[in-house]
C-alpha positions as CSV (number, residue, x, y, z in Angstrom):
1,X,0.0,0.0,0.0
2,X,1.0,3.5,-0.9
3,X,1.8,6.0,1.5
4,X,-1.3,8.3,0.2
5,X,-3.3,5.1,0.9
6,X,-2.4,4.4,4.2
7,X,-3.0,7.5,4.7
8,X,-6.2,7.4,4.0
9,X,-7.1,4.4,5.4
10,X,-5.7,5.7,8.5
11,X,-8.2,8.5,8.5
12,X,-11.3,6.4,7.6
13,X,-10.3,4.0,10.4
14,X,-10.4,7.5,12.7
15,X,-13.8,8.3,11.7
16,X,-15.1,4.6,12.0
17,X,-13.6,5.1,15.5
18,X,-15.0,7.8,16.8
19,X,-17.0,5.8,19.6
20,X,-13.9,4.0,21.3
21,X,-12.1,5.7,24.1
22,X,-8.4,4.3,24.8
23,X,-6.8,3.8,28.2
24,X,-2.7,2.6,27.9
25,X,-0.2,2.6,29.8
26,X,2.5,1.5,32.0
27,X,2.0,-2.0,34.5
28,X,0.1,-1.8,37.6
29,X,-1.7,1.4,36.6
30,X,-5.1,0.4,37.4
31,X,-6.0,0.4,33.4
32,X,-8.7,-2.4,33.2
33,X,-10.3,-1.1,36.9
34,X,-10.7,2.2,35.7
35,X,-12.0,1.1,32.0
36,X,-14.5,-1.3,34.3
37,X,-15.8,1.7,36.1
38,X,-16.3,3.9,33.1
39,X,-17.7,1.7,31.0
40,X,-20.2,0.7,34.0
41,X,-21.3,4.4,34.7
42,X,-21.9,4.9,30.5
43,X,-22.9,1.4,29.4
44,X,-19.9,0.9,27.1
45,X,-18.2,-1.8,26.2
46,X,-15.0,-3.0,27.8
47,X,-12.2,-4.4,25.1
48,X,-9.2,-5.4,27.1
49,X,-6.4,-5.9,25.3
50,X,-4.7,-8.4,27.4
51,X,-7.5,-10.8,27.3
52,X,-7.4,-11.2,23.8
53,X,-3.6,-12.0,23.7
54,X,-3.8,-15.4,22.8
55,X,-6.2,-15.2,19.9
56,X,-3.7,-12.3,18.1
57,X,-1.0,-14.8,18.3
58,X,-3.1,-17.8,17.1
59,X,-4.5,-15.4,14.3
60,X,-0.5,-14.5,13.4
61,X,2.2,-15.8,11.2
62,X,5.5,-15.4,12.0
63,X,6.2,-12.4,9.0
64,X,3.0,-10.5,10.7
65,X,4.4,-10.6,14.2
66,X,8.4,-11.4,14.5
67,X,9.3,-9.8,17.5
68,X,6.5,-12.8,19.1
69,X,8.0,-15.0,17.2
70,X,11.3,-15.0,18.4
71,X,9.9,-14.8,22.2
72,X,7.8,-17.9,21.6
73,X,11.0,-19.8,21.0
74,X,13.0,-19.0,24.2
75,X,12.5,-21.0,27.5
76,X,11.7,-19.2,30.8
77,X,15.4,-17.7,31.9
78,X,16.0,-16.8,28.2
79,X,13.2,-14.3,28.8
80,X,13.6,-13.2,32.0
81,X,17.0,-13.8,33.5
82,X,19.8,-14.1,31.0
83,X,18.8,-10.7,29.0
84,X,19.5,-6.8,30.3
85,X,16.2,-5.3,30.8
86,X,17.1,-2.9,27.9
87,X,16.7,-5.8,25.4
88,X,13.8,-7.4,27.0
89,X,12.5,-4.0,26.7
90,X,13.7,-3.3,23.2
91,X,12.6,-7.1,22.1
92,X,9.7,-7.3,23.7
93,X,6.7,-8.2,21.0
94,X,3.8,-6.0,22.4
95,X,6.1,-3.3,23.0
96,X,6.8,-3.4,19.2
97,X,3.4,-3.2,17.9
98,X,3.3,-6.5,17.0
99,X,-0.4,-7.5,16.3
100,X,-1.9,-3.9,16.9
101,X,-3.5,-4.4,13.8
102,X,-5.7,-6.9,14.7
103,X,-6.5,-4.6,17.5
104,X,-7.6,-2.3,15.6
105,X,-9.5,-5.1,13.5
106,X,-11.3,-6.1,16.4
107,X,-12.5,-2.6,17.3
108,X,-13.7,-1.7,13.5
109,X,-15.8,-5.4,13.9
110,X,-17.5,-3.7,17.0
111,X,-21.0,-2.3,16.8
112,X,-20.7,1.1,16.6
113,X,-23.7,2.2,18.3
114,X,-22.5,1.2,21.5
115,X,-19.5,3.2,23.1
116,X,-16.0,1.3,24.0
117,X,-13.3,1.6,26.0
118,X,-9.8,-0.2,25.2
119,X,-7.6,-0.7,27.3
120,X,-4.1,-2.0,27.8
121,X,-0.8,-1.5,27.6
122,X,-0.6,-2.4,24.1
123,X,-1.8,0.8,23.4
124,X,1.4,2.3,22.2
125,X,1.0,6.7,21.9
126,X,2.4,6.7,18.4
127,X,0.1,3.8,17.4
128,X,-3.2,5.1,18.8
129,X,-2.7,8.6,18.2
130,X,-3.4,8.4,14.2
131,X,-6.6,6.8,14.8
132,X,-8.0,9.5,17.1
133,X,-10.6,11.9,15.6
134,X,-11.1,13.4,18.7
135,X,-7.4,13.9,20.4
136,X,-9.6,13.7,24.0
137,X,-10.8,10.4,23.4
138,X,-7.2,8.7,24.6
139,X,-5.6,9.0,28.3
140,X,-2.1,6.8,29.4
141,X,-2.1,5.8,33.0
142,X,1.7,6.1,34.1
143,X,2.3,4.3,37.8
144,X,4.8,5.9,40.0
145,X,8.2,3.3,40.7
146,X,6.5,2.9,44.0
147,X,2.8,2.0,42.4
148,X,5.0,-0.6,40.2
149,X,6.5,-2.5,43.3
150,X,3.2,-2.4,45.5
151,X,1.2,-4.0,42.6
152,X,4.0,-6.9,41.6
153,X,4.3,-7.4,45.3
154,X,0.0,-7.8,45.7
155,X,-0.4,-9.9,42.4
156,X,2.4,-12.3,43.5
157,X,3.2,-12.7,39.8
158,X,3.9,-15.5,38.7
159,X,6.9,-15.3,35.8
160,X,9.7,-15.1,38.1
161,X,8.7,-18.4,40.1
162,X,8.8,-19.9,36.7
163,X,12.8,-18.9,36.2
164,X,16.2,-20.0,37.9
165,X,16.3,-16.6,39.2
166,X,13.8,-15.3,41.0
167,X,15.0,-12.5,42.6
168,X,16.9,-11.3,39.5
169,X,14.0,-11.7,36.9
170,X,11.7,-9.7,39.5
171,X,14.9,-7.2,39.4
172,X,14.6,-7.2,35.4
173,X,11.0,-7.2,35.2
174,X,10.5,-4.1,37.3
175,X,13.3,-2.4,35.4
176,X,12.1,-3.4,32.2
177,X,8.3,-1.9,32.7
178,X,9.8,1.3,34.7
179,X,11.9,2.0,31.3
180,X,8.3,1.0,29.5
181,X,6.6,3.7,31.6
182,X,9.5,6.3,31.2
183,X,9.2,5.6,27.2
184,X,5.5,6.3,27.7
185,X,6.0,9.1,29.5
186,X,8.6,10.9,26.6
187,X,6.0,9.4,23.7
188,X,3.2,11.3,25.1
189,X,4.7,14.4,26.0
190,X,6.1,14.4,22.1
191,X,2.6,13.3,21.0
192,X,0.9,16.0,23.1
193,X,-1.9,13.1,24.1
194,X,-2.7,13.3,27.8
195,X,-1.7,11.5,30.9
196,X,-2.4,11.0,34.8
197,X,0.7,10.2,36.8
198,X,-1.1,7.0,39.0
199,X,0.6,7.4,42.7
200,X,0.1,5.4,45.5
201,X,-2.6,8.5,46.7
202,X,-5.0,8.3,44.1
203,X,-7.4,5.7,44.5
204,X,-9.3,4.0,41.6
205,X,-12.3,5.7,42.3
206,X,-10.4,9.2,41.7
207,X,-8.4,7.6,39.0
208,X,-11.6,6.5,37.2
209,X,-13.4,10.3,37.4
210,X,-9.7,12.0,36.1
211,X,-9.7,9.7,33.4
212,X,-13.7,10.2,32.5
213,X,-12.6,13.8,32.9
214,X,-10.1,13.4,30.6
215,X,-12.3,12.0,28.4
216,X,-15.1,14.5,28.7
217,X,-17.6,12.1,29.5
């Protein structure tokens, strides 16, 4: 496809859009509580980006998504222990975009009479932002260090038990999603979209009415 075309596919896919309302951000945030709570006060629809995961990867090939490619074929210290935080960052497949297509896909095969809110952190500022036809209809949660630690601490995650390690992949998976958040952070600013810095003060019920405030709803 022609740059002209994408182009304008781009824009149609904006206009077709025009009833979803996007929540990213960094890990921990409080992304799919708050998108729960909106979508509960307006009647929307929630699409959670995590939970459709699995079915993006099953509906891939390895050209359309390469970056998951290569992650499917490492065992668990491969992934977590053995690699800096800066590649796991850098390498990481829903960092890179991959399958934000059929993201996007999904959404456009939504009825469009109803209101949605995505959410996720696959939600990547430069990604979302040429879909927007109203620049209000997007917010990125970004957790504080301190938010980041409380919530892996409370969800007793479970990669690192998985690893060799486990103190050093919970050491590289904190890094890894503070330099996530950070890159957020940089992306929106040069974006100009907005953001609410989540600290361990706000409470979801707050956090939910500055995001529906964002949002103008």
């Amino acid at each position: 496809m022609r740059p002209e075309e994408l182009t304008k596919a781009t824009r149609s896919a904006a206009l077709r859009l025009q009833h979803v309302y996007w929540i990213g951000g960094g890990s921990g945030a409080g992304k799919s509580t708050v998108a729960r709570r909106i979508a509960a006060q307006q009647g929307f629809h929630v699409y959670s980006t995590d939970d459709v995961m699995p079915d993006h990867a099953s509906r891939s090939t390895p050209e359309d998504v390469p970056y998951l490619t290569r992650f499917a074929s490492m065992d668990m210290d491969e992934r977590w222990v053995n690699r800096p935080p800066e590649t796991m960052l850098e390498t990481f497949h829903w960092f890179r975009g991959d399958g934000f297509g059929l993201i996007v896909e999904d959404l456009l095969g939504l009825p469009a009479d109803t209101g949605v809110i995505a959410e996720g952190f696959r939600l990547l500022p430069h990604l979302v932002k040429p879909l927007l036809a109203e620049p209000a209809h997007a917010v990125w949660l970004l957790p504080t260090p301190e938010v980041r630690q409380s919530v892996f601490a409370s969800r007793g995650w479970e990669i690192p038990h998985k690893t060799s390690d486990l103190e050093r992949a919970r050491r590289n998976l904190l890094e890894r999603d503070r330099m996530f958040t950070a890159r957020l952070a940089d992306e929106t600013i040069r974006l100009d979209l907005s953001v609410i810095e989540v600290d361990t003060a706000l409470r979801d019920h707050d956090l939910a009415g500055r995001a529906s405030q964002a949002f103008g709803l």
